[in-house]
N, C-alpha and C positions, 0 to 999 in steps of 0.2 A: 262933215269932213272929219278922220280920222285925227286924233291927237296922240304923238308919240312924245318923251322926252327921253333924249339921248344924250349921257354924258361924255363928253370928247376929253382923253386924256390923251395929249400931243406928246408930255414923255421929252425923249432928248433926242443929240443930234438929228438926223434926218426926220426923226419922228415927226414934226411940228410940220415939213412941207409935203410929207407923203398922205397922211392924215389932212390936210388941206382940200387936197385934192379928192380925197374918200368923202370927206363932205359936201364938194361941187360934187360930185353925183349923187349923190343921196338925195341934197335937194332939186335937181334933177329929175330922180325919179320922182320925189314929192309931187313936185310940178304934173308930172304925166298923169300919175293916177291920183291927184286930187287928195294926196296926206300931208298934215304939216309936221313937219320935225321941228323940236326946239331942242339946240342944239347950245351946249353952256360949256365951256373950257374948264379945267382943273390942273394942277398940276401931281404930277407924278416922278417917280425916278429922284436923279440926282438934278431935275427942274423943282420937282416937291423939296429937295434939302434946300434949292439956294431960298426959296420962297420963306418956307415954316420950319427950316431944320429937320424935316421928316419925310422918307421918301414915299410918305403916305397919309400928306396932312388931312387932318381932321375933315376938313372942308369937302375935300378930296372923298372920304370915306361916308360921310354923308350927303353928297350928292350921286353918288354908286348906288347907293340903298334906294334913292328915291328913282333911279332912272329906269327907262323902259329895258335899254341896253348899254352895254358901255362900247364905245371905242375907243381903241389901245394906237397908239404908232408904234413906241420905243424905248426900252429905257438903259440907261449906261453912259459913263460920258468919263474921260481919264482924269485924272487924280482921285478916282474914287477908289480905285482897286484896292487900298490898303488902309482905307479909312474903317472904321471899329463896325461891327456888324451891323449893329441896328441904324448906320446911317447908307449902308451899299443901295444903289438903286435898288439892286434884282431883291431888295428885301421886302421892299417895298411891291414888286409884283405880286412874290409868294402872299405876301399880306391879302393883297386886291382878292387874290384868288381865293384866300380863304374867307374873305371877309362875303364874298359874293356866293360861295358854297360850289361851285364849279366844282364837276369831276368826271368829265369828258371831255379831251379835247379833238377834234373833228381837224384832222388836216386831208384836205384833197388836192391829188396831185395827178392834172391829167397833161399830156402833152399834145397839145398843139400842132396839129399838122403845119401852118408855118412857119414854127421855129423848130421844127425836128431836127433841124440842120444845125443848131443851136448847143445840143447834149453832145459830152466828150461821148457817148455810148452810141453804135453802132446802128443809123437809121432803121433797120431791118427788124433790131431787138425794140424800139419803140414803139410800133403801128400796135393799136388798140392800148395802148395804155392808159388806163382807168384806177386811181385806186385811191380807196379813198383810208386814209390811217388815223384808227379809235385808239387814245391813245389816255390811259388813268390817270388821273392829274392831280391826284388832294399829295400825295407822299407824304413826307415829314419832314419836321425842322425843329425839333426840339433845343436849338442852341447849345452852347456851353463850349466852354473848351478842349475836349477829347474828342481827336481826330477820329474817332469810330462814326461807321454807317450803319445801320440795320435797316434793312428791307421786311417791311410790317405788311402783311393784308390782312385784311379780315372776309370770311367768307362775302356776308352782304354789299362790299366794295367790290370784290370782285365780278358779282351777279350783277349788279347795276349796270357796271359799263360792259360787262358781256352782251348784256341783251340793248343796249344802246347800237352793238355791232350786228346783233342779229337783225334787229328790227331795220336797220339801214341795207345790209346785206337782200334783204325781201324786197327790197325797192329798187334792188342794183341785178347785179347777175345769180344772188340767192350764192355765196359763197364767204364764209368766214376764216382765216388762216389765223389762227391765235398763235403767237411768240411765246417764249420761254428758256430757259435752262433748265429743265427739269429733270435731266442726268446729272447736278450738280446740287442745286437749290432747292431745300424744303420748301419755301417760298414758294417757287417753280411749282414743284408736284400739288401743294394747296391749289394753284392758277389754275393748271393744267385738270384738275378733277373738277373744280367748281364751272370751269369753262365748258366740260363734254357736260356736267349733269344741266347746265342750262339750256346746251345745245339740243337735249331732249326735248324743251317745249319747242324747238322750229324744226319738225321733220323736214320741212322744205325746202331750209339753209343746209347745206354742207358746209360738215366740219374737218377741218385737217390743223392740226399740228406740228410746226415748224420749231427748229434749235433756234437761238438767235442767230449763232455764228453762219447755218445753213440760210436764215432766210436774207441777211443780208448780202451773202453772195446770189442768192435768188434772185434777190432786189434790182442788180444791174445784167445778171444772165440772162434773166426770163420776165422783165415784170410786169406783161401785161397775164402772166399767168394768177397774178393778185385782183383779189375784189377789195374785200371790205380786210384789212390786217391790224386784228386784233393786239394788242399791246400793255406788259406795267408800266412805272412812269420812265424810267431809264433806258431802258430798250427803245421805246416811243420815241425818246429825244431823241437818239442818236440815228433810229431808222430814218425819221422822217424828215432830219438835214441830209443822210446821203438818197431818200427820193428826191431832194430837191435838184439834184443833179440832173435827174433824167431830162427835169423841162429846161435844162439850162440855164437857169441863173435863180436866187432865192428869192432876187426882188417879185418875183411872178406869183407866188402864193402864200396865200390865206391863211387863218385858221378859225377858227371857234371853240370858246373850252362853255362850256355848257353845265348846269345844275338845277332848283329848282326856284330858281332867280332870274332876276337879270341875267344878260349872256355876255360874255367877253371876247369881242372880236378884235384881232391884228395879225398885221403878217407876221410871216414867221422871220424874217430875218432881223439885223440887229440896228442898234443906233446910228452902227458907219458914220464917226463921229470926221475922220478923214475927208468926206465928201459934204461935210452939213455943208448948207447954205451957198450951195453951189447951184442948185435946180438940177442937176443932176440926176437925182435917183428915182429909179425906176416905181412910179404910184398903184404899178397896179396888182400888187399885193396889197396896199390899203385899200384898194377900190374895190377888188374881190374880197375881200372883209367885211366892205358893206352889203354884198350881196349876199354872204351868208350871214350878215343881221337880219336884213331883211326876212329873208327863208326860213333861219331857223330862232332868231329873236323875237323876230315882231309877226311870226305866221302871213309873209304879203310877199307868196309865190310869184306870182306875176311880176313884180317889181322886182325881184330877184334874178327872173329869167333873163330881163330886158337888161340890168347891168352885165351879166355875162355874157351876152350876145352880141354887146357891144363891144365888149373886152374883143371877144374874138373875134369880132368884125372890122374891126380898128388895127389889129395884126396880120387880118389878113389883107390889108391894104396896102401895107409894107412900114405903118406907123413902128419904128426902136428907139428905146433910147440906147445909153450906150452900151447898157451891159448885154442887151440882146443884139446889137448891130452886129452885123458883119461887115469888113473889112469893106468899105468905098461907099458903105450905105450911106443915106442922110441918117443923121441923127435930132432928137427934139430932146426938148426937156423936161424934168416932171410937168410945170404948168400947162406946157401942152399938152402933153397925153392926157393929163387928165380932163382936158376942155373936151380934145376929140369927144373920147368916153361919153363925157357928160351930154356933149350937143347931141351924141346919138341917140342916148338915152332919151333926150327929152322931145326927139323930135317925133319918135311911136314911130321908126322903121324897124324896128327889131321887135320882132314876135316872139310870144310866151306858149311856153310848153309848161301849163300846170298840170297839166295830166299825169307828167311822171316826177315830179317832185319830191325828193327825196327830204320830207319831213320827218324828224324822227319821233316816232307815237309813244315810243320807250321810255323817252325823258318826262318828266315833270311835266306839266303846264306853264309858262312862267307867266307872269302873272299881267304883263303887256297884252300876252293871247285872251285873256278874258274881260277887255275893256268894248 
């Protein structure tokens, strides 16, 4: 029987009960396919200040290094906003990130024929929407006091996560739309040239280059005209909150930031420090977070499949909570959506499609795939 170890960092507000639930499926899937996950809590965020005064205690830091993958809930929580740098949660992420060497982040954002109904944007403009956003993730953060920003690449940063886009894009509909300013930013024009000279190794991906300002209005005009949209790290951010629009609510997706380590998976949305501890909030962005551990952390397609087959199995039943309900529906709570999930999971009604598994061959090995 396979051995994985997985360190769960819960993070703040909602973090701790979204992430709960990402774990009842995980072991879940364990259960079906015969893997055992050991599963260890740490604290992170402004949970790692109240803990060790650091939003990245030590403890914390060396149980990341030892684990197969990490899972992330959340981190943020009020009276921090004005506390001194090195105690802010989110310093604490940048940290995880660098400390783990990630520098991919994998957000996918497909929309759901049952909740089409669900996007402020125009049913008609959703049908086929697929897209999955590569998006550069090391940046910088050199501290100090001077409000100055520079935007740094370097060619080799760039080629890495280029071809993390291409090689996905070959497994998708073979299309890459790489972001930019490059009528503005030298930066830009470095992106924009190291991205076409990479694009030369995959005659087979099509490349096209977009403005940012054009592909964000692309983004809600046209976006199933997107495959794989390549991105630096500030573009990335900002695109792939307003994809989140299209599937109607953030609670609903995933991400993966990826390097030649352990993998760091959470949703994308935030602490919703408003809603902690209400059962409330929507689990199944932590839940698809462990389906892209599984896929792209621990290489266990199959298991992967079955968590998101459920996901959309379970929505198409008419299972919401509140932020995807409409107006008279029933609504549940996290704990439930996440049971449904898990029971289907575990009961081997939902079939795997490894055949088209969007593994990416581009990345590293990490080091869980060669046990």
């Amino acid at each position: 029987m396979k051995t994985y170890t997985i360190a769960v960092l819960p993070g703040d507000g909602i973090g701790p009960e979204v992430t709960a639930e990402g774990e009842r499926v995980l072991q879940a899937a364990g259960q079906r396919f015969g893997i055992t996950f050991t599963l260890s809590h740490f604290p992170v965020g402004a949970a790692g200040v109240a803990a060790a005064g650091d939003p990245l205690p030590e403890e914390t830091r060396a149980a990341v290094r030892r684990a197969n993958a990490v899972l992330l809930g959340a981190v943020g929580a009020p009276g921090l906003e004005h506390a001194p740098r090195h105690l802010k949660p989110e310093t604490g992420l940048l940290a995880l990130r660098a400390l783990l060497g990630v520098y991919a982040n994998l957000r996918p954002v497909t929309v759901l024929a049952p909740l089409v109904d669900r996007s402020p944007v125009k049913p008609d403009r959703l049908r086929g929407v697929d897209v999955l956003i590569v998006r550069e993730l090391t940046g910088r953060d050199s501290g100090g006091s001077r409000a100055v920003n520079t935007l740094v690449y370097t060619t080799p940063e760039i080629e890495r996560v280029a071809r993390v886009a291409f090689e996905a894009a070959r497994r998708r509909r073979r299309l890459v739309t790489s972001v930019d300013k490059a009528n503005v930013l030298e930066v830009s024009q470095l992106w924009r040239d190291t991205v076409t000279a990479v694009g030369r190794e995959y005659p087979d991906v099509r490349l096209e280059h977009l403005y940012v300002d054009y592909a964000a209005m692309r983004l809600v005009s046209n976006p199933a005209a997107f495959d794989v949209l390549l991105t630096e790290n500030m573009f990335g951010d900002i695109l792939s909150d307003e994809a989140a629009v299209l599937v109607g609510s953030l609670g609903l997706l995933p991400s993966a930031s990826l390097g030649a380590g352990a993998g760091l998976f959470e949703p994308i949305h935030g602490s919703a420090p408003d809603i902690a501890g209400r059962g409330v909030a929507n689990p199944i962005g932590a839940i698809a977070s462990v389906a892209m551990l599984l896929r792209y952390g621990l290489r266990l397609p199959e298991a992967a499949d079955a968590v998101e087959q459920a996901i959309g199995t379970v929505l198409a039943a008419g299972a919401r909570t509140r932020d995807i309900a409409a107006a008279g529906e029933p609504v549940m709570g996290t704990r439930e959506m996440g049971e449904r999930i898990a029971n289907l999971v575990r009961s081997a009604e939902c079939g795997v499609r490894s055949e088209d598994t969007p593994v990416n061959s581009a990345l590293p090995t990490p080091h869980s795939a060669l046990e």
